[in-house]
VODRENTOR-727526 format. One record per residue: residue in three letters; z negated, x negated, y of N, C-alpha, C, O in turn. Coordinates in steps of 0.2 Angstrom, whole numbers, plus 5000, padded with zeros to 4 digits. Atoms other than C-alpha are relative to their C-alpha. Example, Ala and Ser with C-alpha at 12.3 -4.5 7.8 and 13.67 -1.06 7.14 Angstrom:
BEGIN
ALA500049964994496149384978500049965006499749915005
SER500150044994496449324995499750045005499650015011
END
This chain:
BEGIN
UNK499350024997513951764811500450004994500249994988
UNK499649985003515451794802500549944997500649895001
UNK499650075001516551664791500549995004500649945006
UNK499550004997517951704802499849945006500049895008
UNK500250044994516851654818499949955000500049935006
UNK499850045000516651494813500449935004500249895008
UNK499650044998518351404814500050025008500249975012
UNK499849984992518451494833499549965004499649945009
UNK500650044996516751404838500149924999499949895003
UNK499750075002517351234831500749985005500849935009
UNK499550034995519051234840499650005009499749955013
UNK500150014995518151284856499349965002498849985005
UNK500350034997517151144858500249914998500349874994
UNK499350085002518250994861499649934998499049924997
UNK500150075002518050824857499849955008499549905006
UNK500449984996517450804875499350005001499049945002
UNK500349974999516150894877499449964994498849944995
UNK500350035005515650834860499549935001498949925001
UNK500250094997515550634864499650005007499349965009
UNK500650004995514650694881499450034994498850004993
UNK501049995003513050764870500149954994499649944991
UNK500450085004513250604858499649965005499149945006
UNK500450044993512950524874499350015001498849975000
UNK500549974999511750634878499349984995498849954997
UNK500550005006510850624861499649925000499049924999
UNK500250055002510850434860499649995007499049975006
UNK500550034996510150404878499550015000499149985003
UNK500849955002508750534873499749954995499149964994
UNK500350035006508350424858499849925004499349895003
UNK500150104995508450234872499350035001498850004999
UNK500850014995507050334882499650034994499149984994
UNK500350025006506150374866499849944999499249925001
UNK500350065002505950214860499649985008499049985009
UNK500350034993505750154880499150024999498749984998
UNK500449965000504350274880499349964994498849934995
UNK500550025006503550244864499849925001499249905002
UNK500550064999503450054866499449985008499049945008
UNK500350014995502850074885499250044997498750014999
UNK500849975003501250184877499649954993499149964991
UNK500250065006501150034863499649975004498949975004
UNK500450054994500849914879499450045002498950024999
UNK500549994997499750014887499350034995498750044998
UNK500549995001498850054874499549924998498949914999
UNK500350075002498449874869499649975008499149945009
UNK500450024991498149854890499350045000498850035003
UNK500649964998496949984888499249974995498749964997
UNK500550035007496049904871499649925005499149915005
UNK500150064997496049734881499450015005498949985005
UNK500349984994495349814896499250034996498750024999
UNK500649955002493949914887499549944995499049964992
UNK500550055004493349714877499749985008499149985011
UNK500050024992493549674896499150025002498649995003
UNK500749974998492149784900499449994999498949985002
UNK500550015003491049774888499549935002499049925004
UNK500250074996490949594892499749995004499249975005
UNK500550014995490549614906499550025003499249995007
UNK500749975001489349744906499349964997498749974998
UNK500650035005488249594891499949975006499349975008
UNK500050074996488649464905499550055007499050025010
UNK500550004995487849594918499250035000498850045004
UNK500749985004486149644906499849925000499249915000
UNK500350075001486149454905499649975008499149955010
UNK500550054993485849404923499650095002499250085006
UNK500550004997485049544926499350014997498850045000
UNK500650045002483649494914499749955004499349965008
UNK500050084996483649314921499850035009499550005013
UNK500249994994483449404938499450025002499150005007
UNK500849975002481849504932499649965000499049975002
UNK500750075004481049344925500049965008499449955010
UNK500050054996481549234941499650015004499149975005
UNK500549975000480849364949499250005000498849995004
UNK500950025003479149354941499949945000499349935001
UNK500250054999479249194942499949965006499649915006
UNK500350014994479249184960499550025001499049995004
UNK500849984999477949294961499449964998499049955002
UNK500550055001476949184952500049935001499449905001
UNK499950064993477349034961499550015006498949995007
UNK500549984992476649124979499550024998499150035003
UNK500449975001475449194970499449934998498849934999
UNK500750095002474448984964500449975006500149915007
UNK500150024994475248944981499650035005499449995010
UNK500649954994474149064992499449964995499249914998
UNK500450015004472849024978499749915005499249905008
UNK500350074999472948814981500050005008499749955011
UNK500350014992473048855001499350025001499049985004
UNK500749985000471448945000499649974999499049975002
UNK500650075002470648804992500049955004499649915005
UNK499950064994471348705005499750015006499549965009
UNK500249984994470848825018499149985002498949965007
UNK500850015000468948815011499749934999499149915000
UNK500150074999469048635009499849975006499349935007
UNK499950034994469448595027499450075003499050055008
UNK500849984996468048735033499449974997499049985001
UNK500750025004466548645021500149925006499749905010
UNK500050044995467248495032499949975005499849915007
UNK500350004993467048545048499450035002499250035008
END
């Protein structure tokens, strides 16, 4: 482009025109920032949600230990209950 061409590009773009793209410029820089702190939140919503989980994943390894064992320890309950019926059963036949 030419020195001359320049001053001609300069007058043809009015004072107008100008203050609509300052406009322009600064509300592109509001949603910017909007933007950026909305992905700050969400990343911290995401960090929170992800201890969130973990949590709850120990809390659901924990009962279902405690479920395993309860478990087994029912079994072995019915298992010296059948036992002490049996002996009760052979008790009450030796007596009749």
């Amino acid at each position: 482009m030419s020195a001359r061409a320049l001053p001609e590009l300069e007058i043809a773009v009015s004072s107008d025109e100008f203050q609509a793209l300052e406009e322009k410029v600064y509300k592109t820089i509001e949603l910017l920032k909007s933007a950026r702190e909305a992905k700050a939140i969400a990343e911290r919503d995401v960090s929170r949600l992800r201890e969130q989980l973990e949590e709850r994943e120990e809390e659901v390894d924990t009962i279902r230990q405690q479920m395993v064992s309860l478990r087994r320890e029912r079994e072995e309950v019915r298992s010296r209950i059948e036992k002490m019926l049996k002996q009760i059963d052979a008790l009450s036949a030796e007596a009749s």
